[in-house]
ROKE-342230 format. One record per residue: residue in three letters; x, y, z of N, C-alpha, C, CB in turn. Coordinates in steps of 0.1 Angstrom, whole numbers, padded with zeros to 4 digits, always signed. Glycine has a CB too. Layout:
ALAXYZXYZXYZXYZ;...
END
This chain:
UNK+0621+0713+0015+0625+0701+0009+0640+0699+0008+0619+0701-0006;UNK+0643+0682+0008+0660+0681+0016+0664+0676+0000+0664+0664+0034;UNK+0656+0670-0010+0663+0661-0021+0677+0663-0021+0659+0663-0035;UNK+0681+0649-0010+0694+0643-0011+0695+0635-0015+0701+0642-0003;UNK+0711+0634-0021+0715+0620-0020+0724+0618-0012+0719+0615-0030;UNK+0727+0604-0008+0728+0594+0004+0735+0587+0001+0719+0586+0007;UNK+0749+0583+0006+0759+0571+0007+0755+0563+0018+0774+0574+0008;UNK+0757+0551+0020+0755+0539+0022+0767+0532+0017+0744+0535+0016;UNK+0770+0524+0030+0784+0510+0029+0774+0497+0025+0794+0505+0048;UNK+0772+0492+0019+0763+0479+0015+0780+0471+0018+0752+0479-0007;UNK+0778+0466+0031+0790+0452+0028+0804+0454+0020+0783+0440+0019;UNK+0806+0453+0011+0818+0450+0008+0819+0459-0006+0820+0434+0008;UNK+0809+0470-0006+0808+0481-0015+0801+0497-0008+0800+0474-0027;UNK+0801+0507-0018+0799+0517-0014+0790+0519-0021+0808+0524-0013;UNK+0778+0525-0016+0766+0529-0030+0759+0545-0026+0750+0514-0029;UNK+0757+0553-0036+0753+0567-0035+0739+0562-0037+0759+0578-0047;UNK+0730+0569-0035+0719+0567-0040+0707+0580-0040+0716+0555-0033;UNK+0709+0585-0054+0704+0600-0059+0690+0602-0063+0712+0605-0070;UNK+0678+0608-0061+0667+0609-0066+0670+0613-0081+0660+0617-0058;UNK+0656+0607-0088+0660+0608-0102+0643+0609-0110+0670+0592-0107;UNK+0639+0622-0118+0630+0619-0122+0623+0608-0128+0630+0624-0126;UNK+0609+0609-0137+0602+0593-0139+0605+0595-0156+0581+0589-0133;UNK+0609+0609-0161+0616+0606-0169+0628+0602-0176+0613+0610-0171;UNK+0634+0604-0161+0654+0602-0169+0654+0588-0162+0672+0617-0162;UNK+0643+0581-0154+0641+0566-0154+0635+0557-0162+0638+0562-0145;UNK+0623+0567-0171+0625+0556-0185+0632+0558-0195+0616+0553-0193;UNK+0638+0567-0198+0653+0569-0203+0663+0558-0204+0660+0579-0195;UNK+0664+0551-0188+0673+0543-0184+0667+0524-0189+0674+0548-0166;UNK+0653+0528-0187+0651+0513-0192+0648+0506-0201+0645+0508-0188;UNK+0654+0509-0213+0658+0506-0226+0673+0502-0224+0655+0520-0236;UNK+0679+0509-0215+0695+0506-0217+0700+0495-0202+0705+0527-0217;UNK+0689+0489-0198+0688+0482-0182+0686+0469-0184+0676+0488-0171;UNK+0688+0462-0174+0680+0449-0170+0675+0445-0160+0685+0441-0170;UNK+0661+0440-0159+0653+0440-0148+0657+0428-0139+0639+0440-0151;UNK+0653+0431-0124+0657+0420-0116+0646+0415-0109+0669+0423-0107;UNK+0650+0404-0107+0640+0397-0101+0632+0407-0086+0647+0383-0098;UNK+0623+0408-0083+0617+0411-0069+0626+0401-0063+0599+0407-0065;UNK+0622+0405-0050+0626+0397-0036+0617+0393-0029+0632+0404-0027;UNK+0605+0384-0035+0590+0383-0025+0592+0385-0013+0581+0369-0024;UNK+0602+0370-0010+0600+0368+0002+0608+0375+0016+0601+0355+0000;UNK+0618+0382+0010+0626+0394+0017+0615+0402+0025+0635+0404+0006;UNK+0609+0406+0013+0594+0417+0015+0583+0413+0031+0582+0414-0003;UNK+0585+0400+0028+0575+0397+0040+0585+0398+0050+0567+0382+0041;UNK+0598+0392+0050+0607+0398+0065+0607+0408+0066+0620+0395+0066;UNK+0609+0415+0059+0614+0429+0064+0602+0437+0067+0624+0438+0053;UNK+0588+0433+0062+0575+0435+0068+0575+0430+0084+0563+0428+0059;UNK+0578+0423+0087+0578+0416+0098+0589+0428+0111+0584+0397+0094;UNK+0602+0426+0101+0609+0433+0113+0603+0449+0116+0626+0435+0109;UNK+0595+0455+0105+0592+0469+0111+0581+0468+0116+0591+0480+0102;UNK+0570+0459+0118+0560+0456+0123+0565+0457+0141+0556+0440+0116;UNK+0577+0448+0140+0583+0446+0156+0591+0458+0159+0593+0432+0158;UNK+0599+0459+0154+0609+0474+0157+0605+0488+0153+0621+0473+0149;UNK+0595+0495+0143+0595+0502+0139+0577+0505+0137+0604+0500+0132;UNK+0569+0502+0147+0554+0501+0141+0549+0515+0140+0544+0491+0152;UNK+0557+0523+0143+0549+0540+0136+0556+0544+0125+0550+0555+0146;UNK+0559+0531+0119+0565+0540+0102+0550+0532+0098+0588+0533+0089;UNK+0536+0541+0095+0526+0534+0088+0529+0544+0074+0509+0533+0097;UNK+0518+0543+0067+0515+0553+0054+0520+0563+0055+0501+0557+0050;UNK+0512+0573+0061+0512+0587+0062+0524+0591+0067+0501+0592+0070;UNK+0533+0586+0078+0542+0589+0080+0556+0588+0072+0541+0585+0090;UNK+0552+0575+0065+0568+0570+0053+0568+0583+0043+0563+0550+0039;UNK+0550+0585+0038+0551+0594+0027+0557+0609+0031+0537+0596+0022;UNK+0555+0611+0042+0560+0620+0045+0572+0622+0046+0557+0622+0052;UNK+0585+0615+0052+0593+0611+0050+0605+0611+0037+0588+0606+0053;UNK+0594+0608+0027+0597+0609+0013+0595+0622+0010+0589+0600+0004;UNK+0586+0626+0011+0581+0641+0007+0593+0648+0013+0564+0647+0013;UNK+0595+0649+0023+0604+0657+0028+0618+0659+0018+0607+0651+0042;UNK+0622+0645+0023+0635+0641+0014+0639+0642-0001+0637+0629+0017;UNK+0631+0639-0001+0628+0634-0021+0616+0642-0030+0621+0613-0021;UNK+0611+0650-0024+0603+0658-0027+0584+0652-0034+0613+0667-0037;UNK+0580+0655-0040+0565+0649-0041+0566+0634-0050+0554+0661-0049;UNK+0558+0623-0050+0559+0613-0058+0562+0617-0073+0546+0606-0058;UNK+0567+0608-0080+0568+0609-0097+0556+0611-0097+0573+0598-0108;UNK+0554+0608-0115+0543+0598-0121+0546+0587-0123+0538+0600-0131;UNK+0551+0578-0124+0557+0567-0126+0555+0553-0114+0572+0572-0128;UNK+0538+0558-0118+0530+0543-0106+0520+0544-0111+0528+0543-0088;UNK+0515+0530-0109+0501+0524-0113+0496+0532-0103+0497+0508-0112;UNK+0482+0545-0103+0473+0550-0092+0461+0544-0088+0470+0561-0094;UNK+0464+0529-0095+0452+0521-0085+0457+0507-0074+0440+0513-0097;UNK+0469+0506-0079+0475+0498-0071+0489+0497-0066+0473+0488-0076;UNK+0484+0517-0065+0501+0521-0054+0497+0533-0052+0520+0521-0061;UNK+0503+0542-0039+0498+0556-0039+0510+0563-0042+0492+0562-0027;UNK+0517+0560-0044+0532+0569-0051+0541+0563-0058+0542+0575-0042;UNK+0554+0569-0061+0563+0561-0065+0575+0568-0066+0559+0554-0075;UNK+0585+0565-0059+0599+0571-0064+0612+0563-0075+0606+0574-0051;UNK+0616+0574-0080+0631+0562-0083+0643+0569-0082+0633+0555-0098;UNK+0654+0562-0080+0665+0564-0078+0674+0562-0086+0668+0561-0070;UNK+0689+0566-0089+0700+0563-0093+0712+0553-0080+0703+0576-0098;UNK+0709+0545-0083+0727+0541-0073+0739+0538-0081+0727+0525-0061;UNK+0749+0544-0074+0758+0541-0082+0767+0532-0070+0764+0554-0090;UNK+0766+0520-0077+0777+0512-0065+0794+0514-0072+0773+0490-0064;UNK+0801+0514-0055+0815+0512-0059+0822+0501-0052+0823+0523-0058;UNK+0834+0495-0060+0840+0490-0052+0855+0488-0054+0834+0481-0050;UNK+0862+0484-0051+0879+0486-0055+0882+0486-0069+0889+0475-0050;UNK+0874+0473-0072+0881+0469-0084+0869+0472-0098+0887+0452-0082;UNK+0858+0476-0094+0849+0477-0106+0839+0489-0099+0840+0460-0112;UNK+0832+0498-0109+0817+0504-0104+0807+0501-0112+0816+0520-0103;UNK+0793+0500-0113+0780+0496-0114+0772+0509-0109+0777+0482-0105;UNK+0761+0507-0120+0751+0517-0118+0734+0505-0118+0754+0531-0134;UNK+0729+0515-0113+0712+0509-0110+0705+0515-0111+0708+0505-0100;UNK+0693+0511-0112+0680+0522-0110+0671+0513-0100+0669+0527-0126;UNK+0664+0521-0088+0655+0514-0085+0638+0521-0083+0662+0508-0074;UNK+0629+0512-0088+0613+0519-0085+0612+0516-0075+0601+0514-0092;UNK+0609+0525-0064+0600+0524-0049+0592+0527-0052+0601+0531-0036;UNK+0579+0515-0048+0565+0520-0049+0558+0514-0033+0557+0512-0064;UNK+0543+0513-0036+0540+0504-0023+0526+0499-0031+0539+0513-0004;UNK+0529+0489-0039+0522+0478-0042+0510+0470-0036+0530+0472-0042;UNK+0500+0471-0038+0489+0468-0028+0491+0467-0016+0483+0457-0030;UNK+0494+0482-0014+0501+0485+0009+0511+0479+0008+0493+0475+0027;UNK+0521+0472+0004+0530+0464+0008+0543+0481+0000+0529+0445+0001;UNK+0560+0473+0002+0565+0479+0001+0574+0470-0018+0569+0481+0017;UNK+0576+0474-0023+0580+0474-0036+0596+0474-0038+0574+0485-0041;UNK+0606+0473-0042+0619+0477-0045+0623+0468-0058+0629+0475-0033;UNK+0619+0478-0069+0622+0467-0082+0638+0473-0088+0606+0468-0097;UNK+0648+0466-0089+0656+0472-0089+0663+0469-0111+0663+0466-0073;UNK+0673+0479-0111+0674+0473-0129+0690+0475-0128+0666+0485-0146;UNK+0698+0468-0136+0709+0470-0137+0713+0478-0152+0714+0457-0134;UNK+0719+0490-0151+0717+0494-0165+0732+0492-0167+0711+0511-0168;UNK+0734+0490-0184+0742+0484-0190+0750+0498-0193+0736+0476-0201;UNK+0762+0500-0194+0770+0509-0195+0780+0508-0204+0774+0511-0185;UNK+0783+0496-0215+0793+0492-0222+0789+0486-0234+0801+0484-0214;UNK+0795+0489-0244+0789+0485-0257+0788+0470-0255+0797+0489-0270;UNK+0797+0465-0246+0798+0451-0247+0785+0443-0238+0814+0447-0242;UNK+0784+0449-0225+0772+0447-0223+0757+0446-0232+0773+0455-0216;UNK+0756+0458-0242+0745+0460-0247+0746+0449-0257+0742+0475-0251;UNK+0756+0445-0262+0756+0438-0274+0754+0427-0267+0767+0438-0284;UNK+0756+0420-0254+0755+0406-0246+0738+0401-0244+0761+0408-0229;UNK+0734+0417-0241+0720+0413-0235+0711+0424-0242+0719+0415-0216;UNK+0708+0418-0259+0700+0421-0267+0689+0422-0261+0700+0416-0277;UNK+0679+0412-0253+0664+0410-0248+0667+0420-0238+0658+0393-0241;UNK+0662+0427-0233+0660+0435-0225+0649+0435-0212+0658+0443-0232;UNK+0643+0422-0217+0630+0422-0208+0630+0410-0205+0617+0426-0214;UNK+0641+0406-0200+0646+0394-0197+0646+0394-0179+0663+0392-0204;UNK+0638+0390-0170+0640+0390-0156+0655+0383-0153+0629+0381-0149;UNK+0663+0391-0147+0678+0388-0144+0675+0384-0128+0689+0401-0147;UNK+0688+0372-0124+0688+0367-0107+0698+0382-0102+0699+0346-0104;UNK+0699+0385-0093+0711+0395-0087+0727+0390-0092+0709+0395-0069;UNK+0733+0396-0096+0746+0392-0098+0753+0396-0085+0752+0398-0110;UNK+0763+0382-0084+0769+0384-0072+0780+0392-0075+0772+0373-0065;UNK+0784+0396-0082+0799+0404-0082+0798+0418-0086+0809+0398-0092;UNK+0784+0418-0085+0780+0432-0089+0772+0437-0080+0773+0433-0101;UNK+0762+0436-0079+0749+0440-0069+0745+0426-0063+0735+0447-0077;UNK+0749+0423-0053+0743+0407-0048+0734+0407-0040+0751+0398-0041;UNK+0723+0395-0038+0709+0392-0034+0717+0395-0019+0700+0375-0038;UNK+0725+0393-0012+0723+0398+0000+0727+0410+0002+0727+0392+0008;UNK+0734+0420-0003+0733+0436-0007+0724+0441-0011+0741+0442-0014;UNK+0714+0436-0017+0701+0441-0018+0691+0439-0006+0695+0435-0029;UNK+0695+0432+0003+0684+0428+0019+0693+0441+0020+0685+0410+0033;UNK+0703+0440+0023+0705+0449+0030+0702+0463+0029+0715+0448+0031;UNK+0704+0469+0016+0701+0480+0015+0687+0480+0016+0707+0486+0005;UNK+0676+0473+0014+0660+0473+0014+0662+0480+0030+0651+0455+0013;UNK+0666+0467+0035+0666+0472+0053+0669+0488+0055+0680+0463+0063;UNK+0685+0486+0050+0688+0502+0058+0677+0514+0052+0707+0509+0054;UNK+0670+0512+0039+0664+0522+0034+0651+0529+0041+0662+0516+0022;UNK+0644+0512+0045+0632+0516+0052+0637+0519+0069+0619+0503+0050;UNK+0647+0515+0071+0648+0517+0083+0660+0537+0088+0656+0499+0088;UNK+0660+0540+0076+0665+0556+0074+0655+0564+0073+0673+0560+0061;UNK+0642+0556+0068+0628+0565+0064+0622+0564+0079+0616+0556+0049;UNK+0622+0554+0085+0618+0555+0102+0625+0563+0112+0620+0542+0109;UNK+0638+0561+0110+0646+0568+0120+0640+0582+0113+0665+0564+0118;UNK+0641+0589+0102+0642+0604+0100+0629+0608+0101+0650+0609+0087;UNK+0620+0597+0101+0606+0605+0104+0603+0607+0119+0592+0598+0098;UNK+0611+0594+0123+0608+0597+0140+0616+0608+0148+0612+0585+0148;UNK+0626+0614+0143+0636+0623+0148+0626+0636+0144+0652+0622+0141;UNK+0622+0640+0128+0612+0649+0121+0599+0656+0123+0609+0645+0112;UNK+0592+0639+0129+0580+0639+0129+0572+0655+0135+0578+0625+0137;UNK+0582+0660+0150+0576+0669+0154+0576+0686+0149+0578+0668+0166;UNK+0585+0682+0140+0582+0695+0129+0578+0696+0119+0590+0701+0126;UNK+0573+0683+0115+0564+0681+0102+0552+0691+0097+0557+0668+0103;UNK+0548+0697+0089+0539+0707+0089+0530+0707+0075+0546+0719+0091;UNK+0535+0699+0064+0535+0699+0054+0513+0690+0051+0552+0691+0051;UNK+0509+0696+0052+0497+0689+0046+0492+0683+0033+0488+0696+0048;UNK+0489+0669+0031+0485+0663+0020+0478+0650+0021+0494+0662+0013;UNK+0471+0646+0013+0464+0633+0009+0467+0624-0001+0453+0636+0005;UNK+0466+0614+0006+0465+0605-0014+0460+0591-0005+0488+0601-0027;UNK+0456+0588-0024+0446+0576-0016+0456+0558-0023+0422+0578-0024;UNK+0452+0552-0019+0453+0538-0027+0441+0530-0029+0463+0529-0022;UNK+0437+0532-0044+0424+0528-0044+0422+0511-0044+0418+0533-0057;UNK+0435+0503-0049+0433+0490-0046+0430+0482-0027+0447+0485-0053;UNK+0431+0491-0020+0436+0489-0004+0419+0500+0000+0458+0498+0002;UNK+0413+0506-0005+0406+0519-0003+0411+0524+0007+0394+0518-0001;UNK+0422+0528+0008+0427+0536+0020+0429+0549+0013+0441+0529+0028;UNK+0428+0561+0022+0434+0573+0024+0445+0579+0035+0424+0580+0024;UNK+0451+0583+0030+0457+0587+0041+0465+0602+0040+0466+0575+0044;UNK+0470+0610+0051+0478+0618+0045+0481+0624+0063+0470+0628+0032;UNK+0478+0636+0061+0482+0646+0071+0477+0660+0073+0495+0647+0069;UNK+0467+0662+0080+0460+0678+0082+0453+0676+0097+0445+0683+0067;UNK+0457+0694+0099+0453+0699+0111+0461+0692+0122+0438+0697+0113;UNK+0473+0696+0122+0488+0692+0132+0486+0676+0131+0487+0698+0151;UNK+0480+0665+0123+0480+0651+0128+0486+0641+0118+0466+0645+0132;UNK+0488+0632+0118+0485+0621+0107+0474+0613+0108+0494+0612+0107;UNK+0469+0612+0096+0456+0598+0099+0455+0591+0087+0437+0604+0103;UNK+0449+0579+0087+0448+0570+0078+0433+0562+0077+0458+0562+0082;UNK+0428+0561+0066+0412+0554+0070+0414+0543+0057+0394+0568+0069;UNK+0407+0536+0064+0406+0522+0053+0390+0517+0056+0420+0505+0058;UNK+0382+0518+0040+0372+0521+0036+0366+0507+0037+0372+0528+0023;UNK+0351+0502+0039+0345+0487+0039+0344+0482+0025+0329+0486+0045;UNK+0346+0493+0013+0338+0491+0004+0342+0501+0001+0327+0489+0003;UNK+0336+0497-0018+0345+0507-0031+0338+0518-0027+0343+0503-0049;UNK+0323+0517-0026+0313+0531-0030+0315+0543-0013+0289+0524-0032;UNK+0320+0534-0003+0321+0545+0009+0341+0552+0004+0319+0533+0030;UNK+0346+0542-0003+0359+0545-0002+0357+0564-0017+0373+0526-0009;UNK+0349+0557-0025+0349+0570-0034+0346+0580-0033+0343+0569-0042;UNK+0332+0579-0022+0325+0591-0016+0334+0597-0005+0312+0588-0011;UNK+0344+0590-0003+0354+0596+0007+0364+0607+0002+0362+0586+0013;UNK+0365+0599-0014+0376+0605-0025+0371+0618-0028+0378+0596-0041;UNK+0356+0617-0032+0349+0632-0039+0345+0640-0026+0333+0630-0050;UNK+0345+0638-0018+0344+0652-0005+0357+0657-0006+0341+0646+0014;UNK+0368+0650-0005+0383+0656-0004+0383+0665-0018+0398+0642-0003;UNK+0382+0662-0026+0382+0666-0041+0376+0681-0042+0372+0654-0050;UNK+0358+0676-0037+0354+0688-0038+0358+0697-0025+0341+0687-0041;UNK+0362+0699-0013+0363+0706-0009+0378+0715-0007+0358+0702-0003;UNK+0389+0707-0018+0399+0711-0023+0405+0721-0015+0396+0714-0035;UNK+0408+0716-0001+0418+0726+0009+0426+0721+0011+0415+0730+0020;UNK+0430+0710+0006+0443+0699+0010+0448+0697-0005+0437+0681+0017;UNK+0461+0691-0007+0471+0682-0019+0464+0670-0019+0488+0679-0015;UNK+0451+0668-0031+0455+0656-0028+0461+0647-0043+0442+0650-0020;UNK+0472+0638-0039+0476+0630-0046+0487+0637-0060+0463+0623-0048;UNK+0491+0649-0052+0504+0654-0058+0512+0647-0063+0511+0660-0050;UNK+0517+0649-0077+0525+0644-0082+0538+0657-0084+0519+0637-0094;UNK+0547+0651-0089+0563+0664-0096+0550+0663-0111+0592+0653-0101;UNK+0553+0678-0112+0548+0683-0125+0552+0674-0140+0554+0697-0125;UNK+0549+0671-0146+0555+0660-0158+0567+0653-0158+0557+0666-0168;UNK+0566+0646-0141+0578+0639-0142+0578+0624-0133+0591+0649-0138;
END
């Protein structure tokens, strides 16, 4: 296991971006502000890896992660996501620094990046009493197009390093997403992925893996 952290030039700033348990990230969202999704980013950038990158599917991203970032939190819905990471970034730039948190999940198959801005200054906290206030991206801070961007370079670091990896990968595991009935994971040198017709073939797929318990499946980090 690599759990690094990662710098990144986002444009006209510098950003670290450090794995962070699912507890010292609800820690953080009491003292944060949430930002809006990016729907419609999500379908581009679904589109560009579709064209540029079509073997980053499931099994291979998770892997990917696993490697890098070590096993999912807990900190995801397990019916309508099969993992979930979060991060710390800390952006810099000449004249000010900003901190963030962001949830990676993958949201009914799709890809997720909910990002928060946490407040660091009494004066902040005293500005933005509601907390559960959906915020637009601030441009002088973290801006809607430094957020394409980093979305991009992120999934496209998780392709590049599984495609360079992939042939020393060794690591066997499962997990399913019960909203999608898919399974997927990695055993006996391969990757594979199956997407079920139906709830009752997708379950009976869940309790053979279960009971025959020679695989991970659906590993989480121990209470975190």
């Amino acid at each position: 296991m690599i759990y690094r952290q990662i710098t990144i030039d986002i444009k006209n700033a510098v950003c670290v971006i450090a794995p962070i348990t699912a507890k010292e990230y609800c820690e953080f969202v009491p003292k944060s502000l949430p930002i809006f999704e990016n729907y419609s980013y999500y379908f581009l950038l679904d589109r560009q890896l579709k064209y540029k990158a079509p073997n980053i599917d499931h099994p291979r991203l998770y892997a990917a992660l696993k490697t890098l970032f070590g096993e999912s939190t807990t900190a995801y819905d397990d019916y309508k996501c099969s993992f979930g990471y979060q991060f710390l970034l800390k952006i810099k730039r000449k004249d000010k620094k900003s901190e963030y948190t962001l949830n990676f999940t993958d949201v009914k198959g799709g890809i997720s990046f909910m990002f928060r801005k946490i407040l660091t200054t009494s004066e902040e906290l005293e500005k933005h009493k509601d907390r559960n206030i959906l915020h637009e991206p601030m441009e002088n801070d973290f801006s809607k197009d430094e957020m394409e961007y980093f979305m991009t370079w992120f999934m496209f670091y998780l392709e590049g390093f599984m495609q360079s990896f992939e042939r020393r990968y060794n690591k066997e595991f499962a997990r399913s997403l019960d909203y999608c009935f898919m399974i997927y994971g990695y055993r006996d040198n391969r990757f594979f992925l199956y997407q079920y017709e139906n709830q009752d073939e997708f379950y009976a797929a869940k309790s053979r893996i279960l009971k025959r318990g020679d695989i991970p499946f659906n590993h989480v980090k121990a209470n975190l």
